[in-house]
Every structure is written in C-alpha cells, then in structure tokens.
C-alpha positions as CSV (number, residue, x, y, z in Angstrom):
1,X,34.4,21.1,-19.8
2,X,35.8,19.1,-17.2
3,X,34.6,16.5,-14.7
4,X,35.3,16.6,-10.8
5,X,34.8,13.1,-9.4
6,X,37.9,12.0,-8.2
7,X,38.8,15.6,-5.8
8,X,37.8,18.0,-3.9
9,X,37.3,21.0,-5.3
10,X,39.4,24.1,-4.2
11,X,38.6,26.3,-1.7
12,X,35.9,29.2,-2.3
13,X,36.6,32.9,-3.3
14,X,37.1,34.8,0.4
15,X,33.7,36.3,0.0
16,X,32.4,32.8,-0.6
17,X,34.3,31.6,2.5
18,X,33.2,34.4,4.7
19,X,29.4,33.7,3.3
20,X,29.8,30.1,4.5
21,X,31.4,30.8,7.9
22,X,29.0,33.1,9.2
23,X,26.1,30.1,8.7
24,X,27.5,27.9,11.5
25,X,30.0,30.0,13.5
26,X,29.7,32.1,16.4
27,X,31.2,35.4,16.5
28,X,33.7,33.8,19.1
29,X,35.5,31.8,17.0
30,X,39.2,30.5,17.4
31,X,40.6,32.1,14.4
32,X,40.8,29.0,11.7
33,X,37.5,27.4,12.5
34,X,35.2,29.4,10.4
35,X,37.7,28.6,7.3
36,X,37.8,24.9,7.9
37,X,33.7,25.3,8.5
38,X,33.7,26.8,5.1
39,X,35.2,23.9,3.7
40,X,33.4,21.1,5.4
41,X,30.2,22.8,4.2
42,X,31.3,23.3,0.4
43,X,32.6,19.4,0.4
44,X,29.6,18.3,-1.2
45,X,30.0,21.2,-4.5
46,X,30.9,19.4,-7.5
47,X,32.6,16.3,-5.0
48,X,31.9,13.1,-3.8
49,X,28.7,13.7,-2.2
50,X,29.6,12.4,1.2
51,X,27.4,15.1,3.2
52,X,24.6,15.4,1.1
53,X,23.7,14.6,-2.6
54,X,25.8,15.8,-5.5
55,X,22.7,16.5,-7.7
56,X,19.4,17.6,-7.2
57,X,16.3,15.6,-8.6
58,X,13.3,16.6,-9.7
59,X,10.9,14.5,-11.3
60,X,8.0,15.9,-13.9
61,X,4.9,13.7,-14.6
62,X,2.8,13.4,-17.3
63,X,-1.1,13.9,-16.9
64,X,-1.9,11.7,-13.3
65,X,-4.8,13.9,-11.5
66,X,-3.9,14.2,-8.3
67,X,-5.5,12.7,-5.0
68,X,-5.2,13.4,-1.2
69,X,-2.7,11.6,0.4
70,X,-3.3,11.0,4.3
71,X,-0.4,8.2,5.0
72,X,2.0,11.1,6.1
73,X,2.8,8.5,9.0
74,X,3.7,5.5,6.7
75,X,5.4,7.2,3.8
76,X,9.3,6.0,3.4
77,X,11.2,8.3,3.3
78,X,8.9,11.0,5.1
79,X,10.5,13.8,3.2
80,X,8.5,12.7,-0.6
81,X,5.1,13.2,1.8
82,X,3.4,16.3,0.7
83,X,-0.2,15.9,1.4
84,X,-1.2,14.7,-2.4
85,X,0.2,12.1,-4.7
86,X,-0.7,11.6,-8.5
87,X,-2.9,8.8,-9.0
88,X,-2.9,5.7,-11.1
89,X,-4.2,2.5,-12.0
90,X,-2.6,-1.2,-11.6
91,X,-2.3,-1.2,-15.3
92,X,-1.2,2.6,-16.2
93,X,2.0,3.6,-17.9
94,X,3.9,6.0,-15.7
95,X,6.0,8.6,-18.1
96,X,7.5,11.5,-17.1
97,X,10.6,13.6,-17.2
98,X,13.4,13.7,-14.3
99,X,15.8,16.6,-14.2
100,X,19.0,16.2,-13.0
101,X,21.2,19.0,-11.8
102,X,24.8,19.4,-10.7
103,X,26.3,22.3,-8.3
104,X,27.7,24.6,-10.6
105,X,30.2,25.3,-12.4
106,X,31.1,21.7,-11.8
107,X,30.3,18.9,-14.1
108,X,29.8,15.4,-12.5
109,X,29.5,11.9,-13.4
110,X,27.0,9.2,-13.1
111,X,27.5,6.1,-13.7
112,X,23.7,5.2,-14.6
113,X,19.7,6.6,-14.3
114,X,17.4,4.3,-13.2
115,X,13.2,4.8,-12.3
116,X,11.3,2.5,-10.7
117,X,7.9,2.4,-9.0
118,X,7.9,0.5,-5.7
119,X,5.2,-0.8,-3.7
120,X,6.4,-1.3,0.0
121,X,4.2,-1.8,3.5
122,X,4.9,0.1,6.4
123,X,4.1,-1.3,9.9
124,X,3.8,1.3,12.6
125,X,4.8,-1.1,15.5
126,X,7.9,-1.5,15.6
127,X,8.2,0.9,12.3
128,X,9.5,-1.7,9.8
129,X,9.0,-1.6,6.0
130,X,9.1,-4.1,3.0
131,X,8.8,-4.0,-0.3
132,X,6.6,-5.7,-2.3
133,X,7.2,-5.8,-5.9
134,X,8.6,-3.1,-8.4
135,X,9.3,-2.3,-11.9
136,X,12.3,-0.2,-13.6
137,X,13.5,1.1,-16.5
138,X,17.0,2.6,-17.3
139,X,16.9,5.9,-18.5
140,X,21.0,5.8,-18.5
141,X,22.6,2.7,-18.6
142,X,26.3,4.5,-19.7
143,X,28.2,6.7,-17.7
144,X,27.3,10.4,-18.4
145,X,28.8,13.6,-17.8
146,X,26.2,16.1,-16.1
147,X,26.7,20.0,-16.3
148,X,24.2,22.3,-15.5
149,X,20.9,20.3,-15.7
150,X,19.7,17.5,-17.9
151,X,17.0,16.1,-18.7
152,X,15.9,12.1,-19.3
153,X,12.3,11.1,-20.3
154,X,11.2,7.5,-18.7
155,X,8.3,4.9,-19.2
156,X,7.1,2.6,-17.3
157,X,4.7,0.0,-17.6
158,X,2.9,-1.6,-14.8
159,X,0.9,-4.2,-16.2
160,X,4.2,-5.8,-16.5
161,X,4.1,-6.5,-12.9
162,X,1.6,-8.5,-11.8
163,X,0.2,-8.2,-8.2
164,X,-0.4,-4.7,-7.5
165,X,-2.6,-3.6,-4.5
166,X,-4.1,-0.1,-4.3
167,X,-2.8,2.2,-1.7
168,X,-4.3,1.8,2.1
169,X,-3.8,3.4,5.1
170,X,-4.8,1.8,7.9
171,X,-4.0,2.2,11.5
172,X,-1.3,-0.5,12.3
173,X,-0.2,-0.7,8.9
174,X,-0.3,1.1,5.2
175,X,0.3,0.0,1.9
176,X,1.9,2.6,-0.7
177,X,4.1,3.6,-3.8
178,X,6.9,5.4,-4.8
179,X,8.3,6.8,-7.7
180,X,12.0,6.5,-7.1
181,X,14.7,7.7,-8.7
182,X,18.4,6.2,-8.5
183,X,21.6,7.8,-10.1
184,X,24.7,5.8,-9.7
185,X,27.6,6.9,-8.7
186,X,31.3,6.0,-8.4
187,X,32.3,3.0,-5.7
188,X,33.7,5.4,-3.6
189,X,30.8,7.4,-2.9
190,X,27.3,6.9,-2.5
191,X,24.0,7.0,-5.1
192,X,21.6,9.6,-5.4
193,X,18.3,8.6,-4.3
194,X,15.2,10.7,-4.9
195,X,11.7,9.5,-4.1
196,X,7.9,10.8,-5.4
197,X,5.0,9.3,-3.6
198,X,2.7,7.7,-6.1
199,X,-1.2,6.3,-5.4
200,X,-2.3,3.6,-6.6
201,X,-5.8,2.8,-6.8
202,X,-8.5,0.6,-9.2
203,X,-10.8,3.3,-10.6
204,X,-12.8,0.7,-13.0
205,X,-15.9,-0.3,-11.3
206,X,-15.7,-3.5,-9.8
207,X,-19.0,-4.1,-7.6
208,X,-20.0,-6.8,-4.9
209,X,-21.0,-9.8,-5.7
210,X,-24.3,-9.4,-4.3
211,X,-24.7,-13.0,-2.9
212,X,-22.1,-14.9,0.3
213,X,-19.1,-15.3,-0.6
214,X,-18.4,-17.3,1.9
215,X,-21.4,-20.1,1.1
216,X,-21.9,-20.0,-2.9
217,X,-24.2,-22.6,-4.9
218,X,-23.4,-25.7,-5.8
219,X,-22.7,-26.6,-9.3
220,X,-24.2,-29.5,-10.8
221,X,-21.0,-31.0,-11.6
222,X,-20.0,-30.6,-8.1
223,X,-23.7,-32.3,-7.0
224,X,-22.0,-35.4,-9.5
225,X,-18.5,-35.1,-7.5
226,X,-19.9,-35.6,-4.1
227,X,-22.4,-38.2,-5.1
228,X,-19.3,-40.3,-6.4
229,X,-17.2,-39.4,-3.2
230,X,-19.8,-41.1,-0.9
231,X,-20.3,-44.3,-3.3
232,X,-16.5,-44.6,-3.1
233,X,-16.5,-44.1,0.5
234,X,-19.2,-46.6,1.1
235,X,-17.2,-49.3,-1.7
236,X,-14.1,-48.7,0.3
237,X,-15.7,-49.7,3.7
238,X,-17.4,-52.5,2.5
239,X,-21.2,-52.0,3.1
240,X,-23.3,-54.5,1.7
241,X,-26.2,-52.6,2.3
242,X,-25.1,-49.1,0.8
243,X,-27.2,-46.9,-1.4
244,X,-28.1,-46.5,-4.3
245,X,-26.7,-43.7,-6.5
246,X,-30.3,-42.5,-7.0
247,X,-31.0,-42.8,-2.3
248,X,-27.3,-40.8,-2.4
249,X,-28.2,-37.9,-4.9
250,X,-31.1,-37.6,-3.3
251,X,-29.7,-37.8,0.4
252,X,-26.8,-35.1,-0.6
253,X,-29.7,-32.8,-2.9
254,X,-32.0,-32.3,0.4
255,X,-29.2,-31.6,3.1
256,X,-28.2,-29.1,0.4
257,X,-31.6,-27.4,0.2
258,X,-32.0,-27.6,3.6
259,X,-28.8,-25.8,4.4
260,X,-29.3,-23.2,1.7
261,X,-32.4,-22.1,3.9
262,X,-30.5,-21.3,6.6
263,X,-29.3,-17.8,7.2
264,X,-25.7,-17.4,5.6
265,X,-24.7,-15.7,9.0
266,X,-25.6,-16.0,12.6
267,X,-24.4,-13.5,14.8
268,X,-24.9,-14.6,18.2
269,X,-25.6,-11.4,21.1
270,X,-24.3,-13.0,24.2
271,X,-24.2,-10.7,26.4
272,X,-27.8,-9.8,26.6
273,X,-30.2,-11.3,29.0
274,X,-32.4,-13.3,26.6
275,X,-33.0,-17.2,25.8
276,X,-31.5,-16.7,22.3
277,X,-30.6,-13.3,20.6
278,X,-28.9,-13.7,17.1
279,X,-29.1,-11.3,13.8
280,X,-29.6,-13.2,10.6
281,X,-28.1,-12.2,7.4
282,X,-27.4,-13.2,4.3
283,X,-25.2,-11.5,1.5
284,X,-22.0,-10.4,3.4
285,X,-20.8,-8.3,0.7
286,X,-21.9,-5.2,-0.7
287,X,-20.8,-1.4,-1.6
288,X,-19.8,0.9,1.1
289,X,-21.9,3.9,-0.8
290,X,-25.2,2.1,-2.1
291,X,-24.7,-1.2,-1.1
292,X,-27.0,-2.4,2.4
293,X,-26.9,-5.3,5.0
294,X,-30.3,-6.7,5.2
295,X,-31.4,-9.3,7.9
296,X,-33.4,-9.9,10.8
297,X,-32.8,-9.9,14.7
298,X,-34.0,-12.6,16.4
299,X,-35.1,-12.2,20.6
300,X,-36.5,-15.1,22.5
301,X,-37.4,-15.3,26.2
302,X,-35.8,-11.6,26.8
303,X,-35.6,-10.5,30.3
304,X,-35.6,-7.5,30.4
305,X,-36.6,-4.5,27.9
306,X,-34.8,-3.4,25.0
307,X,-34.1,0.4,25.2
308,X,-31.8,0.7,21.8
309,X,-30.9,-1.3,18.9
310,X,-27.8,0.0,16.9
311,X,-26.0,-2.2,14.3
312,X,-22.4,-1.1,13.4
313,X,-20.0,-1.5,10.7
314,X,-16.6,-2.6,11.9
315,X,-13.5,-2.5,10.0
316,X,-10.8,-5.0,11.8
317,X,-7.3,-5.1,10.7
318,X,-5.0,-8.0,11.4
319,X,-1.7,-8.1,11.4
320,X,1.0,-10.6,13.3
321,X,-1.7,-11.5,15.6
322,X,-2.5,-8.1,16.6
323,X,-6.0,-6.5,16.1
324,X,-7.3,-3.2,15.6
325,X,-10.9,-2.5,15.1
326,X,-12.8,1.1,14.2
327,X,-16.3,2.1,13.9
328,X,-17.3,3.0,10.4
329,X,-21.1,3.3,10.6
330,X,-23.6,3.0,12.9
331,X,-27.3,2.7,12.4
332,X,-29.4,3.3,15.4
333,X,-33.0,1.7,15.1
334,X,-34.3,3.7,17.7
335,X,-35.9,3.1,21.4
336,X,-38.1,-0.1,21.4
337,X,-40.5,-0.4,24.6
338,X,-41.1,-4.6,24.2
C-alpha cells in the first residue's frame, strides 16, 4: 500500500483521459486542451484536495426519529438541508458511525477525525451566522492511512454542554444544529468538512406556569425585607415621627393587596372612539394547544357601535432593534349591535 499526499498522481489511462475531456470540452477544441482538462479535473484523485474534497463523508446515526425540518433558508452550509433532520434532546448522547472514503486505488492520509455538534444562529439580514456553543470528540487523534473506506464510531454527550436552545425558525432569524464532521489534513492543503443537520428540541413536558410571570406573590420573607427597607429609610432621614414597624407592615400588606386586585395586564385600545377601552387579563402564560387567555374588555362612553371584536395572538421577534410580528390565532367574537 502506498500513500499519495505529497504528489500528483500520474495522468489517467487514454480511455480515462478521453472520458474526462469530453465532460467540459467542445468538439472545437485546440488540440491539447481536452488533455490538460483531463488533468485539472483528475487533480483532486488521491491528491491534495485543492478542487474539491479528497474523501467522501458520510455519517450513520444511531436511533434519532426523524422530524420536518423547514429552516431550508437558515441552514449553514445549505447543501446538509434535506427537508428532515434527526431529532434530539438537550441532554441526549449523539452516537453514530462516519464512513470515510478515499478515491481509489489511492490511499490518503489524515492527520485526525473529529465530530462535533454545533449550535449556530443565522440572521437573514444581512445573512450572518454565529455559533453558539459546541461539543467534540476525537474519533482520530493520530494520523491514519485511509484506503478504500473506513469506518470510526463516535459519542457525544451533550449534557456536557450546558446552554442548549431547541431549534427555531423564525422569520428574521433561526436557531439550529449540526452534526459536523472534520478530517484534518496536511498544512498544505485544506480539511475535509462534512456537515448533518441535527434538531434539537425539549420533548419532556414542561407546562406554563399558570399564574403572571411578570407580577408573582410576595413571599413572607420578602413582606419582612421591605418592612425593614422603609424603617431604615425613615432612620436614615431622620424622622422623629416615623412609624411603627407594626403602621409599616401594615401600610406595605394593604398597598400589596390592593395591587394584587388589579388586573395583571391592561391593554389599552386607543384607536377606538370610546372614553376608555382596555382588555383585562391576568395569567400571561399558557400552552399554545390547551392552554387559554381569559379576561374581560372593558368599553366606556363608546361613540359609535361595535360591529366586530377579534382578539389575536401575536408572535414578535426582536432582533438588533428590528421587529417582525405574525398572526398566530385569531378569535373573532362575533358582530355585537351595542
């Protein structure tokens, strides 16, 4: 056996030659140019890999169901897109089998195998991508001699990574994950780089909360916390005539009922001709399949009638100080005549 890394390999049998030359040459030809074709095409056989790569990668999982995957847009490089990825959780081990392959009858080096999964956000506008976090393993760390095809077996553990987010596609923006394979190669050439997209997505059950997020109850040992706060504050300012701890608790337990009674959320309908128009709700989190939004729409001194009500669900995303909003649901109450 014998490795070619360091040459070129010699030129092809004439029916080889002739094979390659009629690919990219027109019948026209200056004699010499379908040869030299020939050879620019057949530069990447068992060489450097200066064209295109010396091996070819494939990459065999083990048992990840697979899932639609609709981020054709956002996926880095576009060529590992293929309309489904396998799926897995922020904790699960990815194994699997790559194959590695070299042009034969050459045998090739590489220095090292390496797998990693990636997580990496793609903006759309202007189409920029960073990466996120990552973990690898070393399937190879010594320099092997590749004839015909091997085979390495990897493992990788996410939980060692902290951080994860599942995959999203948005419209401005996505978030994803690859699988990515890198085989090292000699400092005068360039590595092989083969990518998988992956999904990654929480499947364990993880309701809302049920109650605002945004306004939660007060603790008792918060209740304490503040009461002290304001007896320090009225120590610090010198007030003869402050409070006692008993007047402050009390003070501080009644402006907290009192704002606990309010609706969570106002929000205000400006733009119809009324005195006040406002929808009241409380929780402002629930689950997109049996979760609801319940509250009440408030209409004082309305001039004029109210033909429709409709409430919609609007998903916003955000990103360096753009904003892109889409309607995911809309209820329509139906026509009211007062």
């Amino acid at each position: 056996m014998s490795t070619l890394d360091t040459s070129l390999p010699p030129p092809p049998p004439g029916g080889e030659a002739a094979s390659l030359a009629s690919i990219g040459s027109a019948p026209t030809s200056p004699p010499g140019v379908a040869s030299r074709l020939g050879s620019l095409l057949s530069l990447n056989f068992g060489g450097p890999g200066w064209i295109t790569d010396v091996f070819d990668v494939s990459v065999s999982l083990d048992g990840a169901p697979m899932v639609a995957d609709n981020g054709a847009k956002f996926t880095v490089p576009w060529t590992s897109w293929t309309g489904q990825a396998p799926m897995y959780q922020r904790d699960s081990v990815v194994s699997g089998t790559v194959k590695v392959s070299a042009p034969s009858p050459h045998a090739v080096t590489a220095s090292a195998v390496q797998v990693r999964v990636e997580e990496y956000v793609c903006l759309l506008d202007p189409f920029v991508t960073n990466d996120l976090r990552s973990v690898s393993g070393t399937v190879a760390a010594e320099p092997v001699v590749i004839e015909g095809t091997r085979e390495f077996k990897f493992e990788l553990d996410m939980a060692e990574v902290e951080g994860w987010r599942d995959d999203y596609v948005g419209s401005m923006f996505a978030i994803k994950h690859s699988l990515v394979v890198e085989i090292e190669r000699p400092w005068w050439t360039f590595n092989v780089v083969h990518y998988e997209a992956l999904a990654v997505y929480n499947q364990d059950e993880s309701p809302a909360p049920g109650v605002n997020i945004g306004r939660r109850p007060m603790s008792a040992l918060e209740m304490d916390e503040a009461v002290a706060s304001e007896i320090r504050a009225a120590e610090l300012a010198g007030d003869d005539d402050s409070e006692t701890e008993e007047e402050v608790r009390g003070r501080l337990e009644a402006l907290y009922e009192l704002e606990m009674s309010r609706p969570s959320n106002v929000l205000n309908v400006a733009d119809f001709p009324a005195a006040a128009c406002s929808f009241e709700y409380d929780t402002d989190s629930c689950d997109m399949v049996e979760g609801a939004v319940v509250g009440v729409l408030r209409i004082q001194g309305a001039r004029r009638a109210v033909e429709d009500i409709r409430l919609e669900l609007v998903k916003s995303e955000r990103i360096d100080g753009d904003v892109k909003e889409s309607v995911l649901k809309t209820v329509s109450l139906g026509r009211k005549s007062e």
